[in-house]
C-alpha positions in Angstrom: 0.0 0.0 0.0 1.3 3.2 -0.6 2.3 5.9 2.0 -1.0 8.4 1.0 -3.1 5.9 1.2 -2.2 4.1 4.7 -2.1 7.6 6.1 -5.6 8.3 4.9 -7.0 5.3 6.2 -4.3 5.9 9.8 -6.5 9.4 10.1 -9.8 8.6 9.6 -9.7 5.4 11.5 -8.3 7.5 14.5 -10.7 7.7 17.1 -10.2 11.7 18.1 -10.8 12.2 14.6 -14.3 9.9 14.6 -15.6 11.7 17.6 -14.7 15.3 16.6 -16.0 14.9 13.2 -19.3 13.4 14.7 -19.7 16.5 17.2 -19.0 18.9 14.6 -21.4 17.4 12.7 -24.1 17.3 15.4 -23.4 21.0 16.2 -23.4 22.3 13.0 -26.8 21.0 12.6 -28.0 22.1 15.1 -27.7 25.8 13.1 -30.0 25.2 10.5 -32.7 23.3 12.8 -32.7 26.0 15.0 -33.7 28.9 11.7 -35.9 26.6 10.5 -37.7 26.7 13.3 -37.7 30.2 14.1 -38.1 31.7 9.9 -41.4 32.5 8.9 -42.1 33.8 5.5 -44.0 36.9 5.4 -47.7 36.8 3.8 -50.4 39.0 3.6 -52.0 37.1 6.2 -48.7 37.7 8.9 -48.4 41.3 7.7 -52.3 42.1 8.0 -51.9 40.7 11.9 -48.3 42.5 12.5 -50.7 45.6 11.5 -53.0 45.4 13.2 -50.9 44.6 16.6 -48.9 47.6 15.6 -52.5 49.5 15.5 -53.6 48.4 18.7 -50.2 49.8 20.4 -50.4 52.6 19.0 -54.0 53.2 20.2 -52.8 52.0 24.2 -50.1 54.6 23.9 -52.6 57.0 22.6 -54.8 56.1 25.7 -52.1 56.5 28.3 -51.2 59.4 26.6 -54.5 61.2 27.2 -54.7 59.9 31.0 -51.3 61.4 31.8 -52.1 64.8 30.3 -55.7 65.0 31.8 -54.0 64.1 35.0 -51.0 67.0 34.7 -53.9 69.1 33.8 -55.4 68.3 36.7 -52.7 68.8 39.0 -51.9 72.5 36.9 -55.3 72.8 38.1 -55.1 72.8 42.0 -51.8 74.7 41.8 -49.1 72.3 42.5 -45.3 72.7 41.3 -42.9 70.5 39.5 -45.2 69.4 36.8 -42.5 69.8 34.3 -40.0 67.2 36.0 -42.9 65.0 36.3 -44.9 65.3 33.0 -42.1 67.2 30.9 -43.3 71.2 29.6 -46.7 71.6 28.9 -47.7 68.8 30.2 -45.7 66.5 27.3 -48.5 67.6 24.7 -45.7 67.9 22.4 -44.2 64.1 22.8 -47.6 62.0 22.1 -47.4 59.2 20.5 -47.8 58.9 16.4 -48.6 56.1 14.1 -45.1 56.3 12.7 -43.7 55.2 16.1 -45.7 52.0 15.4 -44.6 50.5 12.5 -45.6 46.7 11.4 -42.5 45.9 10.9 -41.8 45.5 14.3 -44.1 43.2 15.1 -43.6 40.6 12.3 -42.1 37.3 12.9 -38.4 36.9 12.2 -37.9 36.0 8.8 -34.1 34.7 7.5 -32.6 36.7 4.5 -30.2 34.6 2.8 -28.7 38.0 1.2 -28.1 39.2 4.4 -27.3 36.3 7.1 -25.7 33.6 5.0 -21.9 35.5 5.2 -21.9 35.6 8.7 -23.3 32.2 9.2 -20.3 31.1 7.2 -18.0 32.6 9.9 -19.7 30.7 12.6 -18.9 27.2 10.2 -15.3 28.5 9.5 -14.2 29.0 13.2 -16.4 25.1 14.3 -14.4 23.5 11.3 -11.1 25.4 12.4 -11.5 24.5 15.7 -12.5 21.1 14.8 -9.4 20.9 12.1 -6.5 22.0 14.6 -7.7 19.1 17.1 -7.7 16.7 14.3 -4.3 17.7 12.9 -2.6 17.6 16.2 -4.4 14.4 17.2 -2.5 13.0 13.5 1.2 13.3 14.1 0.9 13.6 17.8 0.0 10.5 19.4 2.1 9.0 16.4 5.4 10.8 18.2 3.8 9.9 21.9 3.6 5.8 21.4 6.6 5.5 18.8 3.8 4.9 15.8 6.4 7.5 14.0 9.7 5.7 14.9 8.1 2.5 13.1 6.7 4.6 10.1 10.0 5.3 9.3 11.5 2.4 9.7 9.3 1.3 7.0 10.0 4.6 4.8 13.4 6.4 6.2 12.8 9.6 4.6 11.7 12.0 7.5 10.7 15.2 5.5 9.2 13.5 3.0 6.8 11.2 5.4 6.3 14.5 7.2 5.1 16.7 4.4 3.1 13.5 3.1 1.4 13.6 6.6 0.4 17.1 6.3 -0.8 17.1 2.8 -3.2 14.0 3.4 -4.3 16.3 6.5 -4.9 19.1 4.3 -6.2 17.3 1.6 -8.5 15.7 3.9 -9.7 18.9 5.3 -10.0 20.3 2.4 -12.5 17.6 0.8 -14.4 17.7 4.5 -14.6 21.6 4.2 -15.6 21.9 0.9 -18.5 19.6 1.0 -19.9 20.4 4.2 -19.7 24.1 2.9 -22.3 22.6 -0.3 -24.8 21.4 2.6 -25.0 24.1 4.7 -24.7 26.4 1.6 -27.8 24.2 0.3 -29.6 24.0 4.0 -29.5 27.6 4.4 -31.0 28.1 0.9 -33.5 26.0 1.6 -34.6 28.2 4.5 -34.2 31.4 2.8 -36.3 29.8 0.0 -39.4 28.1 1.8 -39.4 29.8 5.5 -38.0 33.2 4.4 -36.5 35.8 1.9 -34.0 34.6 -0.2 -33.3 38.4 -1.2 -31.8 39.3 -4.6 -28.8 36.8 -5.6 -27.4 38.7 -7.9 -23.9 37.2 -9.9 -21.9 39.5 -7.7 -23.7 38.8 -4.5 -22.8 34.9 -5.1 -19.1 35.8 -6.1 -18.7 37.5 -2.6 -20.5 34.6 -0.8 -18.0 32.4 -2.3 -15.0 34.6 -1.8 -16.4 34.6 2.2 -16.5 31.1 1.4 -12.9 31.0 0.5 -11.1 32.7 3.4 -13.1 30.5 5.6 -11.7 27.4 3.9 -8.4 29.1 4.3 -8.7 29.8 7.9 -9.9 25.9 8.1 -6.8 24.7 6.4 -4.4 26.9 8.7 -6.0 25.6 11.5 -4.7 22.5 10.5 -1.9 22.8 9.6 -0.3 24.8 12.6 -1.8 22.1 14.9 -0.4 19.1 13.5 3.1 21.8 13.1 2.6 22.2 16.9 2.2 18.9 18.0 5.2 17.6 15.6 7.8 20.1 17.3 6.5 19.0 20.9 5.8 15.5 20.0 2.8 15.5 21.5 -0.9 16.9 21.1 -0.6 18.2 24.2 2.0 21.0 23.0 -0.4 21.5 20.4 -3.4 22.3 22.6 -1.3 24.0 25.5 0.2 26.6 22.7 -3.4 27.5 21.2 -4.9 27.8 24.2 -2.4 29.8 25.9 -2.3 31.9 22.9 -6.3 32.6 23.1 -5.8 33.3 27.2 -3.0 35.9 26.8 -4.2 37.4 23.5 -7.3 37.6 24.0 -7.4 38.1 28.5 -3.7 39.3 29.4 -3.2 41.4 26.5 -6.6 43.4 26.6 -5.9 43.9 30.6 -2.6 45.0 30.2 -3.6 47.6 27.6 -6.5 49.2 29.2 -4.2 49.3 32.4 -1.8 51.1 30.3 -4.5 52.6 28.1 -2.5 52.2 24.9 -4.2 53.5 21.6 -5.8 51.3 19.4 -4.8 48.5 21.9 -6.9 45.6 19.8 -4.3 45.9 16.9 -2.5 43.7 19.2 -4.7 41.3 19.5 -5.5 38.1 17.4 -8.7 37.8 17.5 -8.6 41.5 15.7 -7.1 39.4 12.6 -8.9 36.6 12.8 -12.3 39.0 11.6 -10.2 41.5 9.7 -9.0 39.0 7.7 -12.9 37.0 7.0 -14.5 40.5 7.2 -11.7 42.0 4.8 -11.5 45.0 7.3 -11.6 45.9 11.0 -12.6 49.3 12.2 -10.4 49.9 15.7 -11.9 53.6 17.1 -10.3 55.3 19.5 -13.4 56.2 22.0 -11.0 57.6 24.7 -9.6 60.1 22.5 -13.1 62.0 22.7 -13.3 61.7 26.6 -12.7 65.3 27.9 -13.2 66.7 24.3 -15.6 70.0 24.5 -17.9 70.2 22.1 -18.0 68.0 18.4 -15.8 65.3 18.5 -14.3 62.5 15.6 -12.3 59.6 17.5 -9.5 58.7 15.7 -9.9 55.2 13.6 -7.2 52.7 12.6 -8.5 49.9 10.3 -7.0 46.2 10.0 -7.0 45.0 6.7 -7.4 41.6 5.0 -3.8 42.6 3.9 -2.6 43.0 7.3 -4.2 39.8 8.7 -2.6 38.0 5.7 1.1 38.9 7.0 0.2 37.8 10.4 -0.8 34.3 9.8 1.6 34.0 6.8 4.2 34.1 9.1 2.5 32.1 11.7 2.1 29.4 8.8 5.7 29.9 7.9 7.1 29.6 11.4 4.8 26.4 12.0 5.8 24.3 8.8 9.8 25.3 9.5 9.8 24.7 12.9 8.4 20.7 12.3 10.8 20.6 9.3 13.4 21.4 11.5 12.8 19.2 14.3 11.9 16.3 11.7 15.8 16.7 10.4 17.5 17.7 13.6 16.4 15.9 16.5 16.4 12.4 17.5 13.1 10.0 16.3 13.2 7.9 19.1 
């Protein structure tokens, strides 16, 4: 059997991949259950009742409205003071309620636009199937290096960075094929909703070129994921190193690194943090304003911006790609298998 196809059947026979693949299945459908229960198309029949609740608040404000002036006038009447804190000047005949204040829309059932909700539903499936790929790629190499499965392997094929990179690009490959169909079905499940229990809105050609570009950095992000876990765990040997790096990454970006800044109260502080380039980089821009700027400003006031770009979220996990896939070619070729 050739190397490709033992690892394929090594990663999918692996039982951390079975059960995270069958909880990310299980929570991802959860997603679509959960709008199709809650989308209701609009009909004549929905808008006609939305009206007519929106009617009858309007006419209880109307009602309240009229006891509370009667009432002020009342009091104006026997000569007490302080009406105006109480019932605002003249009695608040000038704030009374209006039709336009009561507007159907408000009162229609919620109703999913695929137009509008699909892109960020695709960041929710990007960061389960990132999460889920990083697991899965540490998991691969890692408990290979942590019961000598990788000392046999290449005693069978004693070419280290060429079992390595065949490793990773079954992993990726793999991944790849995973991401790529689940993306059809929940592309598919979505449009189902949007088509029978809502709006589908108006798909143009270049609204479904930037769903699939959206589509694209998410597969991306999937596919790094991967890659920089099974990276991780290779260097340490273990998934262990894999898991304590990403989660000590997420606690001092994303905790330490905010607290330290607001103590410090350095500008634009969540430029530093990763998360920042995480939705730059699906978003294609993150707006950072600098609300403190404007704190003792007198008078108008514009808080300086600074905006993270796709560009600038590329760098950043370039290099984190780059610095992964060295450091496991370098520990493939320098240190000792066993």
């Amino acid at each position: 059997m050739s190397l490709p196809k033992a690892e394929v059947r090594r990663l999918f026979k692996r039982r951390v991949t079975r059960i995270f693949l069958a909880i990310t299945l299980v929570g991802l459908a959860i997603f679509p259950i959960a709008f199709t229960i809650s989308s209701h198309a609009n009909s004549p029949e929905s808008r006609a009742t939305a009206q007519a609740q929106a009617d009858q608040a309007y006419q209880q404000a109307q009602l309240e409205f009229e006891r509370t002036t009667a009432e002020c006038e009342a009091a104006k009447a026997r000569g007490e003071t302080g009406l105006d804190d109480r019932y605002g000047p003249n009695c608040g005949a000038d704030w009374g309620p209006r039709p336009e204040y009561y507007p159907a829309e408000q009162f229609m059932p919620y109703e999913f636009n695929f137009q509008d909700e699909f892109a960020p539903s695709l960041a929710v499936l990007s960061a389960i199937l990132a999460l889920a790929a990083f697991v899965i790629g540490a998991s691969f190499v890692g408990a290979e290096w942590s019961t000598g499965g990788m000392m046999n392997l290449l005693l069978w094929r004693p070419r280290r960075v060429p079992v390595l990179f065949t490793k990773l690009g079954v992993l990726v490959g793999s991944m790849l094929g995973l991401t790529a169909v689940l993306g059809a079905l929940w592309t598919a499940a979505f449009w189902s909703i949007g088509r029978y229990d809502g709006n589908l809105g108006k798909l143009t050609a270049g609204v479904w070129q930037s769903l699939g570009l959206t589509g694209l950095r998410g597969v991306t992000m999937v596919l790094l994921a991967a890659t920089v876990g099974f990276c991780l765990a290779s260097i340490g040997r273990h998934t262990a190193m894999a898991l304590g790096v990403g989660i000590g990454a997420v606690v001092v970006s994303e905790i330490g690194l905010r607290i330290a800044f607001e103590l410090l109260q350095v500008r634009f502080s969540d430029r530093y943090v990763l998360s920042t380039y995480l939705v730059a980089w699906f978003d294609k821009s993150m707006t950072i304003t600098d609300w403190r700027a404007c704190q003792y400003a007198q008078g108008s006031c514009e808080p300086p911006e600074y905006v993270v770009t796709w560009q600038h979220a590329s760098v950043l996990l370039g290099a984190v790609l780059v610095l992964s896939v060295f450091g496991a070619v370098w520990s493939m070729r320098r240190r000792d298998v066993a």
